[in-house]
C-alpha positions as CSV (number, residue, x, y, z in Angstrom):
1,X,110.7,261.8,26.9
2,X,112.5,261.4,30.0
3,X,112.5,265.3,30.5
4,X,108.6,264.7,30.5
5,X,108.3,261.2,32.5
6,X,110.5,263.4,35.3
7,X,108.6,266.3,35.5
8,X,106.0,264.0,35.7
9,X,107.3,262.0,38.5
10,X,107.8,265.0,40.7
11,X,104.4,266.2,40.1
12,X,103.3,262.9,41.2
13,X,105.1,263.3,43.9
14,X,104.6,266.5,45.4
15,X,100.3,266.0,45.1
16,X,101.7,262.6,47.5
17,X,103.3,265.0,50.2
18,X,100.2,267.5,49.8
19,X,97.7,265.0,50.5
20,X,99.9,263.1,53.2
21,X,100.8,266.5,54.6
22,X,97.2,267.5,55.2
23,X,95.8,264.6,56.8
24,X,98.7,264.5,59.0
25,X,98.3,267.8,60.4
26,X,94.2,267.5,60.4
27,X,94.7,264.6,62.3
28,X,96.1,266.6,65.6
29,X,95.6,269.9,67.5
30,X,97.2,272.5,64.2
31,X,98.1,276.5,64.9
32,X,97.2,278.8,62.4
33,X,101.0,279.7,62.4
34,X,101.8,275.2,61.1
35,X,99.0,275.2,58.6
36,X,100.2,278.5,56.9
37,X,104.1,277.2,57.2
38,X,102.5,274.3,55.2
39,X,100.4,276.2,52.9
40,X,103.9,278.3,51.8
41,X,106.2,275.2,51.7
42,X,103.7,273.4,49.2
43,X,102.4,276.7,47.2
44,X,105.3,279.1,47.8
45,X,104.7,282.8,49.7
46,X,102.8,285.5,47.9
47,X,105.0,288.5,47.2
48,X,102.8,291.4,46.8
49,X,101.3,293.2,49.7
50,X,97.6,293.9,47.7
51,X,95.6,293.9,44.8
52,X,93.1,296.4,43.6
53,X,89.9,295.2,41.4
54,X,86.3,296.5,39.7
55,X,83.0,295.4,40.6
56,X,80.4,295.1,37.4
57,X,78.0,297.8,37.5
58,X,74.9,295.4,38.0
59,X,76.7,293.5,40.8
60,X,77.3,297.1,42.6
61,X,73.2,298.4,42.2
62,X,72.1,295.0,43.5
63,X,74.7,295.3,47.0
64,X,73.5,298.7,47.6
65,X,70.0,297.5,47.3
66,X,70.6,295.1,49.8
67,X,72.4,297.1,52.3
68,X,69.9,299.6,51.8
69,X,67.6,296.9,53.3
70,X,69.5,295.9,56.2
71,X,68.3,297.2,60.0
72,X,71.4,299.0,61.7
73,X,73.2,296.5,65.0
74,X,72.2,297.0,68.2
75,X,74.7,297.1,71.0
76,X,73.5,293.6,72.0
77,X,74.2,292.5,68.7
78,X,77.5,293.9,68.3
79,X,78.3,291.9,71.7
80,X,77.4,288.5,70.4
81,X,80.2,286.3,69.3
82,X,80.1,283.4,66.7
83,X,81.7,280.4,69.1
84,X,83.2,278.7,66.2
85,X,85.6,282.0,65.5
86,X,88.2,283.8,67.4
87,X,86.7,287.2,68.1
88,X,87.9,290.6,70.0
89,X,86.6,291.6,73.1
90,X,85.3,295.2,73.2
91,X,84.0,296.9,76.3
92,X,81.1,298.8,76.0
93,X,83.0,302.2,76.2
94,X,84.9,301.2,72.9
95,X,81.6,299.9,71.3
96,X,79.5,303.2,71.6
97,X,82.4,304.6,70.3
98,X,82.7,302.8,67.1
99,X,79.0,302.9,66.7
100,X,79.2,307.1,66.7
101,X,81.9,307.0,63.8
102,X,80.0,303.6,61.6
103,X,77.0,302.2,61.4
104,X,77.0,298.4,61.6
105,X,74.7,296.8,59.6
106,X,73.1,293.2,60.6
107,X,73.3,290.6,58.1
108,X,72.0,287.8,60.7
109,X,73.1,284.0,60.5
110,X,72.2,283.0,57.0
111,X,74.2,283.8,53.6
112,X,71.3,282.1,51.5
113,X,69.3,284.9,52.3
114,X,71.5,287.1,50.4
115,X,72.2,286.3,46.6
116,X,74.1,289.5,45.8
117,X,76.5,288.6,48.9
118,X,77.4,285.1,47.1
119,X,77.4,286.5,43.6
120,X,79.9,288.9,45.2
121,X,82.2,286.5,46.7
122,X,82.0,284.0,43.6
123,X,83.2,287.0,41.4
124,X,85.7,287.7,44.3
125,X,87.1,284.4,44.4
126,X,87.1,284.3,40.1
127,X,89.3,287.1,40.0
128,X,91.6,286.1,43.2
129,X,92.0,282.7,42.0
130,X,94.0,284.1,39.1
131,X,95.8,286.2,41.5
132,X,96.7,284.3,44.9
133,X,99.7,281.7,45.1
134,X,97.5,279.1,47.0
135,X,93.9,277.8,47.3
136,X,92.1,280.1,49.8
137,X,88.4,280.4,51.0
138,X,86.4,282.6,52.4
139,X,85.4,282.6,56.3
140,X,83.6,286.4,57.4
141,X,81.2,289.1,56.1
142,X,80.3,292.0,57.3
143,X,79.0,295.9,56.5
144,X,79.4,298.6,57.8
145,X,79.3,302.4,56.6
146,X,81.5,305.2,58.3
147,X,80.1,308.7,58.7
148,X,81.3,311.7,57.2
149,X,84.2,314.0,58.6
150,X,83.8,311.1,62.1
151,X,86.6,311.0,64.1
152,X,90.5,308.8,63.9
153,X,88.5,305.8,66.3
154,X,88.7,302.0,65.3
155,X,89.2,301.4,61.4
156,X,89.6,304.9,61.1
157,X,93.0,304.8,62.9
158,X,95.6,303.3,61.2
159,X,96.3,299.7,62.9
160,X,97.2,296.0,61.7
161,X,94.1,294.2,62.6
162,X,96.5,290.8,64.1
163,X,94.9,288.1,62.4
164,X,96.6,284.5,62.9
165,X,99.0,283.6,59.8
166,X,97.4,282.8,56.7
167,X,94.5,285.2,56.2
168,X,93.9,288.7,54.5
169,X,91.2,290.9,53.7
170,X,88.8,291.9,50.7
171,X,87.7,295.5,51.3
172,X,84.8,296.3,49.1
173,X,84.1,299.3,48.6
174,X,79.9,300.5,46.6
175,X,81.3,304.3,46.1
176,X,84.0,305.9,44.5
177,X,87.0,306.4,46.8
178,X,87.2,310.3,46.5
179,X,87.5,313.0,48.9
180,X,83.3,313.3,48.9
181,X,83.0,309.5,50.4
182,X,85.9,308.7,51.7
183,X,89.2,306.6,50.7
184,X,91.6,303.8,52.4
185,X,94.9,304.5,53.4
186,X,97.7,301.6,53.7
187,X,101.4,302.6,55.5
188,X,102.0,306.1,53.4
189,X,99.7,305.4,50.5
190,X,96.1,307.0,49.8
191,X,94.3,304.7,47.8
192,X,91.7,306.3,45.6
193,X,89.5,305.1,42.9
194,X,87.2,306.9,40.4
195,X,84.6,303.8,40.9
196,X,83.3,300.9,43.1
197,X,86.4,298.3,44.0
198,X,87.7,296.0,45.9
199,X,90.9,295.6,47.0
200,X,92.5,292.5,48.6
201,X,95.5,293.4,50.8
202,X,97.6,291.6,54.0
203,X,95.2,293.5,56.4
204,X,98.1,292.2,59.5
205,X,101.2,293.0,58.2
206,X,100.1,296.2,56.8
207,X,99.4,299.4,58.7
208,X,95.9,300.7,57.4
209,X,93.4,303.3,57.9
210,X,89.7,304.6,56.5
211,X,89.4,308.0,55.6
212,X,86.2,309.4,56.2
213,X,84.5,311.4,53.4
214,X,83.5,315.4,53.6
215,X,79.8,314.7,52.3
216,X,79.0,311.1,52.6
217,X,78.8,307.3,53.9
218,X,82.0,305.3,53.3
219,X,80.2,302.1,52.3
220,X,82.1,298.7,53.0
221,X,81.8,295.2,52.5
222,X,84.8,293.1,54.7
223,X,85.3,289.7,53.3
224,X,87.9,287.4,55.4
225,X,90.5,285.3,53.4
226,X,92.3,282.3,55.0
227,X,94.5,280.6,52.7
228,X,94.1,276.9,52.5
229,X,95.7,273.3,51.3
230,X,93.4,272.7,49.3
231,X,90.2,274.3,47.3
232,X,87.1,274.4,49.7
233,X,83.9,274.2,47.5
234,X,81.0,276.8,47.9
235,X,79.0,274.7,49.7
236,X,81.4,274.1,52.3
237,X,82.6,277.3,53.0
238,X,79.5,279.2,52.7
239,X,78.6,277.6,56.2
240,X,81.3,279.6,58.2
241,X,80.9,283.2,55.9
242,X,77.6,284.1,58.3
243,X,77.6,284.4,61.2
244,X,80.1,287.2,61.5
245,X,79.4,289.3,63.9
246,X,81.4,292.6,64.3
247,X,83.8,291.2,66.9
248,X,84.6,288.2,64.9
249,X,88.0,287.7,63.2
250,X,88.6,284.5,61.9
251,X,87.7,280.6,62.1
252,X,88.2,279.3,65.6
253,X,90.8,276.2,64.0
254,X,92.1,275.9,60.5
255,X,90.8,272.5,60.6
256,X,87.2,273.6,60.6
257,X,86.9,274.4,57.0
258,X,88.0,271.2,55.5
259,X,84.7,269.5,57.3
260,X,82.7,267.8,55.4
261,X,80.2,265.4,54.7
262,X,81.8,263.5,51.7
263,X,81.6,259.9,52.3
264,X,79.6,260.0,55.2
265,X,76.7,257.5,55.7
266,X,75.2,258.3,59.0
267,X,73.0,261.1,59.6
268,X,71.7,263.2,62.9
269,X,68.7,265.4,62.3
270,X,68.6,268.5,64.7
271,X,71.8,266.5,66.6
272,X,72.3,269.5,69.2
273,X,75.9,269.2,70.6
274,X,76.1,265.4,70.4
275,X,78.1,265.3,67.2
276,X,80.4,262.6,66.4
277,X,82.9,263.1,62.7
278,X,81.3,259.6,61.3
279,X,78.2,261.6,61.3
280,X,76.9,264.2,59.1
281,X,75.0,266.5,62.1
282,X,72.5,268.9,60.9
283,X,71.0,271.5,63.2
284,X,71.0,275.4,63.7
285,X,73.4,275.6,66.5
286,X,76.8,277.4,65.9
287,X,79.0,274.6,67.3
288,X,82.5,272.9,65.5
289,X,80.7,269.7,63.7
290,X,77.7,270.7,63.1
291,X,76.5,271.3,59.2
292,X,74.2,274.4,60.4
293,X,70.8,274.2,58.9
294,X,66.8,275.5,59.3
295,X,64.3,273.1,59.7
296,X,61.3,274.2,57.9
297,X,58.5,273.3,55.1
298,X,60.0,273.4,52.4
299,X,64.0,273.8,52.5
300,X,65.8,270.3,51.9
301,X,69.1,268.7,53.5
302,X,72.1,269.7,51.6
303,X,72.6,266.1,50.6
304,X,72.4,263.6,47.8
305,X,69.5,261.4,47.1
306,X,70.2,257.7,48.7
307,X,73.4,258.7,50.2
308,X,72.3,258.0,53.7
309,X,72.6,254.7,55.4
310,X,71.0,255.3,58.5
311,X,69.5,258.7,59.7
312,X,68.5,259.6,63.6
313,X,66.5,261.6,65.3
314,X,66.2,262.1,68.8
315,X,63.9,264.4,70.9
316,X,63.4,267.0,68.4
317,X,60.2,266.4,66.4
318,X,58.2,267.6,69.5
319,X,59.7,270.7,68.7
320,X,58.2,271.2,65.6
321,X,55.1,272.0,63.7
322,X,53.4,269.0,61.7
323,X,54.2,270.9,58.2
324,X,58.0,271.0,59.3
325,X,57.8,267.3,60.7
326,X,56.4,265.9,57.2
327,X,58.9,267.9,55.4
328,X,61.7,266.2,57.3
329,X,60.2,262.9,57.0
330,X,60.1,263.2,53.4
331,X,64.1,264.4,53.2
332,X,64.9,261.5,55.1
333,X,62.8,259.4,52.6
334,X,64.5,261.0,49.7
335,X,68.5,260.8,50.9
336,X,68.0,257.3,52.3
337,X,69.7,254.6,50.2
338,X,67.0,251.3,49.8
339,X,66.5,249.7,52.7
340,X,68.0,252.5,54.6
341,X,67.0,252.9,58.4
342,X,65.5,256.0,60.1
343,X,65.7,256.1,64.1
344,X,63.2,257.9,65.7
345,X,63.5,258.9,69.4
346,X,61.0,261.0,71.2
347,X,59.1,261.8,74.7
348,X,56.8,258.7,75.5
349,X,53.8,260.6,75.5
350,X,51.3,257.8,76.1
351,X,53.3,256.7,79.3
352,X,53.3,260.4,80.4
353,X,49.9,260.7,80.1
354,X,49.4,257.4,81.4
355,X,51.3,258.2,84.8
356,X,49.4,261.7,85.1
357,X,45.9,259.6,85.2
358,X,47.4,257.7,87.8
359,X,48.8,260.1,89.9
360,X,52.1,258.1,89.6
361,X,54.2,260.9,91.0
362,X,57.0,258.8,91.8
363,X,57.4,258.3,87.7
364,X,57.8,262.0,88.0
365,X,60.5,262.0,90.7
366,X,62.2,259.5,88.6
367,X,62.9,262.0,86.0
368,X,63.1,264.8,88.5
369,X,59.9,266.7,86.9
370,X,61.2,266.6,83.3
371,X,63.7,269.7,84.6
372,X,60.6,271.5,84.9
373,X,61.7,273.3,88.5
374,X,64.3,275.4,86.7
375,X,61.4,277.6,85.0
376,X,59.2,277.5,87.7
377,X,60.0,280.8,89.2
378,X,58.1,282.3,85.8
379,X,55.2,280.7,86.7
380,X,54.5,282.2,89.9
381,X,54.8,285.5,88.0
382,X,51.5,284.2,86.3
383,X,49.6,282.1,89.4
384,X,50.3,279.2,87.0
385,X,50.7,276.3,90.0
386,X,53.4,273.6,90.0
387,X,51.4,270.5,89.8
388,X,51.5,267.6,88.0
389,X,48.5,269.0,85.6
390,X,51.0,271.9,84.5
391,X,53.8,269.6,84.6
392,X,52.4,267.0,81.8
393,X,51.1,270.0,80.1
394,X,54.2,271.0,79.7
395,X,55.6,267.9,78.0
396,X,53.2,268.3,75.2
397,X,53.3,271.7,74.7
398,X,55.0,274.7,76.5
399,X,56.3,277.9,75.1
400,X,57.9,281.2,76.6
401,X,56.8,284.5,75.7
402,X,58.8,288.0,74.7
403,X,59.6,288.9,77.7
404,X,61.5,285.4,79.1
405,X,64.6,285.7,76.0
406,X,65.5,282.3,74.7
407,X,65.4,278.9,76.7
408,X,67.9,277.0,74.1
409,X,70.4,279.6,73.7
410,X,70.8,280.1,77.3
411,X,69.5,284.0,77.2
412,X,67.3,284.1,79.8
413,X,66.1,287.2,81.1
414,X,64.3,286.6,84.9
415,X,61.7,289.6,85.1
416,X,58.6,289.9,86.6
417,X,56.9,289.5,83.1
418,X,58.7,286.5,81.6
419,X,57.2,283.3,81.1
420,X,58.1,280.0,80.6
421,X,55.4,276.9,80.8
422,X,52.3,275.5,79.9
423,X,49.5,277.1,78.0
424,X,47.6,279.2,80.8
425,X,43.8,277.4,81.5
426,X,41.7,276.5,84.2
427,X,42.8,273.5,85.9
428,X,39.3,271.2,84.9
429,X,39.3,272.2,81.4
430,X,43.1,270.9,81.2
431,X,42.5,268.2,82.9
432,X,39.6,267.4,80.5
433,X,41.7,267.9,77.5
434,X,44.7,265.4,78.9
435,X,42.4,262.6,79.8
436,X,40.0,263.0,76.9
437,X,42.1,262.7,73.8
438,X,45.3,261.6,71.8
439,X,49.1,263.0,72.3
440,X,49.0,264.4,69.2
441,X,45.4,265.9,69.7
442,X,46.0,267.3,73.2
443,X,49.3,269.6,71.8
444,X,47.3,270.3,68.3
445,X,44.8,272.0,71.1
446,X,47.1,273.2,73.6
447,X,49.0,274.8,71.0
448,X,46.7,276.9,69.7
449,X,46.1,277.9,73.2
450,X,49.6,279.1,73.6
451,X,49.6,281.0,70.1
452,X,46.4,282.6,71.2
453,X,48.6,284.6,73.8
454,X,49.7,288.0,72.7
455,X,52.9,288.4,74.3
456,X,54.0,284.5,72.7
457,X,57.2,284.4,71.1
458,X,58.6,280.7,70.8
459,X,57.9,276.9,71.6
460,X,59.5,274.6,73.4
461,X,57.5,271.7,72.7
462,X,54.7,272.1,69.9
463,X,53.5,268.4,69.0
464,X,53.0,265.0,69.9
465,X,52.4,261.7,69.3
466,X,51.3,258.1,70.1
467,X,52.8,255.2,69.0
468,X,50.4,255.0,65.8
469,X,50.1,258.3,65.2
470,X,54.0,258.5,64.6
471,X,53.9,255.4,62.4
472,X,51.1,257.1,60.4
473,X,52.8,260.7,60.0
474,X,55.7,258.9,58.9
475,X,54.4,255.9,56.8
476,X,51.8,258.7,55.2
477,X,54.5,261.1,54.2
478,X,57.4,258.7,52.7
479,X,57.7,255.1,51.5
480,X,59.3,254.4,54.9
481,X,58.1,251.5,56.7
482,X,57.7,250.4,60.3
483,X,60.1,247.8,61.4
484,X,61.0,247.6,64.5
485,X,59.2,249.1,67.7
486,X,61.3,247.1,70.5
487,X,62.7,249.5,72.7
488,X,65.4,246.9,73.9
489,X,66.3,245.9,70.1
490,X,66.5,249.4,68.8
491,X,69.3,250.0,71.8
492,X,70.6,247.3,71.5
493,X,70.9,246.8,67.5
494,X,72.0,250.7,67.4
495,X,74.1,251.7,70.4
496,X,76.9,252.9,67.9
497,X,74.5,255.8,67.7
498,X,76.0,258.4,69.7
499,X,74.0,259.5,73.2
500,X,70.9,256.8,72.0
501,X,71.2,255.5,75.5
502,X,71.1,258.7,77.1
503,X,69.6,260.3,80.7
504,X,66.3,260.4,78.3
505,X,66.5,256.8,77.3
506,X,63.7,255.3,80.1
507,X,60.9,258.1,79.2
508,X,61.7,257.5,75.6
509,X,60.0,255.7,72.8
510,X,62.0,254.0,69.9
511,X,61.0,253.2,66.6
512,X,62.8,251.8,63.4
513,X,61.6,252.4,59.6
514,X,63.3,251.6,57.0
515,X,63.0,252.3,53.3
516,X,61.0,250.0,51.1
């Protein structure tokens, strides 16, 4: 008995020191090179150098199907970097060179897209989990195949690949490893296999090479392994898996994948950068805080019904269609907890419109055009003039076109052919359409406008509304109900809300709902 209540007492004691250990060092700046020091002193060292496995037959048909699917990288893609990961930094010279030995597949930002990819790392992490000495999780994919008899370049050349401490390598591999399609050498061994494997191994401690085949493709599949404190559920780690683009090595700072939501009660709905850790921050920027998600019709939040005390949403309806808005308004109504609030911050549209009939052009000045003068060298390229016609336009509805890049990531291309502005229309019949109807009416018009051009290829904003017209789209879609429309209250009441008084706060309109 007292054998028992001792081994019982240490137990105790040593789950203590993990879970003091790992809020202490997630509560400062932590090196790979401390968390893995940690992860060893609690779970001791792993002692062999790697493991070999076999994929099912039906998991191997439905990979190759998929990657038989996937378009090829282009250059441009191979540059891009996920910001949330430490990544290499290839010149040009070395990436035309890798792409003559291996074509790069693109698997995009999105791992949901792919079931095979998740079925492959759950049957991954159900072998390895029997295998490893700690709790790990997974942080990269990527796919590439490597050309026949192609030359001793990049993975073909034997190297360590210098990860930080604490993470390893899955190589998967959809053929044989034979002399026809290639095989995987590690320091002075030749690995081969008379089917599709995997094979986890310590890809920086370890000197490794591909082998090109003599007839075909080397297929691969890279999965990243970091080693962790604790186990990291699917949902939580799925987020950093994609994007991994093919300069990427490894999470940015081990801290990263222990965020979560759990026991968060505050929600930001397309947040941007303006994240805050007492907030669960959804949007589809790659940025350290952010829960990266699409808005669209149908997909919901991945959150629990009434978990939510309050939600926000500032200036980022008007970016989206009316299908997405009332799909949104209806996740908010399901994850808020009764009498819940919901925030909503967006363009004043009435007092835009307002000041445009009036010619107010100081209320224009005051907001220094709506930042409208930094895309107004594209519409010169179209005769479009700078007035204050164009300028409202443009607050309820302005898009850029193929030729322009992308205004939110910061890829702008300036060329004779881009575009950035207002839908493109004589100056009376705009006119007519501004003074003539509702917000919400005059960007359901102007949009169409804007989709009617052939060379369109993205909103900035799409939609628009009056006071009642939000109330209505919101109270119509949910069983949310208006309760407070002071501007002054809602700033007042709510100024925990991170950037709710912002540079937008004096064109802005605030309303409160909460659920009934």
């Amino acid at each position: 008995m007292i054998f028992f209540k001792a081994k019982f007492t240490k137990f105790k004691y040593m789950i203590k020191y993990l879970v003091t250990k790992t809020k202490s060092l997630l509560s400062s700046e932590l090196t790979f090179k401390d968390h893995y020091h940690t992860v060893i002193k609690t779970f001791g060292e792993e002692k062999r150098d790697f493991y070999t496995f076999h994929l099912p037959e039906n998991l191997v048909l439905e990979l190759n199907t998929l990657i038989n699917s996937l378009d090829e990288t282009s250059i441009d893609d191979f540059s891009k970097k996920n910001p949330l990961k430490i990544s290499t930094d290839f010149s040009k010279e070395i990436i035309s060179k890798l792409i003559l030995n291996n074509r790069y597949l693109n698997l995009g930002e999105d791992i949901k897209k792919y079931p095979a990819l998740v079925e492959l790392l759950n049957y991954c992490k159900k072998i390895l989990e029997k295998e490893l000495f700690s709790p790990f999780a997974f942080v990269g994919v990527r796919v590439w195949e490597t050309y026949p008899k192609s030359s001793d370049f990049g993975p073909n050349a034997m190297h360590k690949d210098g990860f930080d401490p604490g993470h390893s390598k899955i190589m998967v591999y959809l053929n044989p490893l034979n002399d026809h399609f290639g095989k995987l050498k590690i320091e002075d061994m030749v690995i081969e296999q008379d089917q599709p494997s995997a094979l986890w191994f310590k890809n920086s401690e370890l000197n490794h090479s591909g082998v090109p085949g003599t007839k075909n493709k080397r297929r691969v599949i890279e999965i990243t392994v970091m080693n962790t404190l604790k186990n990291i559920s699917e949902r939580d780690y799925l987020n950093f898996v994609l994007p991994h683009y093919h300069q990427d090595r490894h999470l940015l700072r081990p801290e990263l994948i222990y965020e979560n939501n759990d026991n968060k009660k505050y929600l930001s709905i397309g947040s941007g950068k303006n994240v805050d850790p007492k907030w669960i921050c959804l949007d589809a920027l790659l940025h350290p805080g952010i829960t990266r998600f699409e808005f669209n019709e149908t997909e919901s939040f991945p959150l629990e019904s009434r978990s939510i005390e309050i939600a926000y949403n500032s200036h980022n309806l008007e970016h989206l269609n009316e299908e997405v808005t009332k799909n949104i308004v209806k996740e908010v109504d399901r994850v808020l907890v009764k009498n819940g609030k919901f925030i909503l911050k967006i363009p004043d549209f009435e007092k835009v419109k307002h000041a445009y009939i009036n010619n107010d052009i100081k209320f224009f000045e005051r907001f220094n055009f709506f930042d409208t003068k930094s895309i107004s060298w594209s519409w010169e390229n179209y005769k479009v003039e700078y007035s204050l016609l164009n300028i409202t336009a443009m607050m309820f509805c302005g898009y850029w076109n193929k030729h322009y890049g992308d205004h939110f990531s910061n890829m702008v291309h300036r060329n004779e052919y881009a575009y950035h502005g207002p839908p493109r229309l004589p100056a009376s019949e705009m006119d007519k359409i501004i003074r003539n109807n509702s917000p919400k009416n005059i960007a359901k018009y102007l949009s169409r406008i804007a989709l009617s051009d052939k060379e369109f290829l993205a909103f900035n904003h799409q939609n628009a509304w009056s006071y009642e017209e939000l109330k209505e789209t919101v109270e119509n879609n949910s069983c949310l109900k208006i309760s407070e429309k002071s501007k002054k209250d809602i700033q007042k009441n709510y100024s925990f809300i991170p950037n709710i008084n912002d540079s937008m706060k004096d064109w802005s309109m605030y309303l409160e709902f909460t659920k009934n």
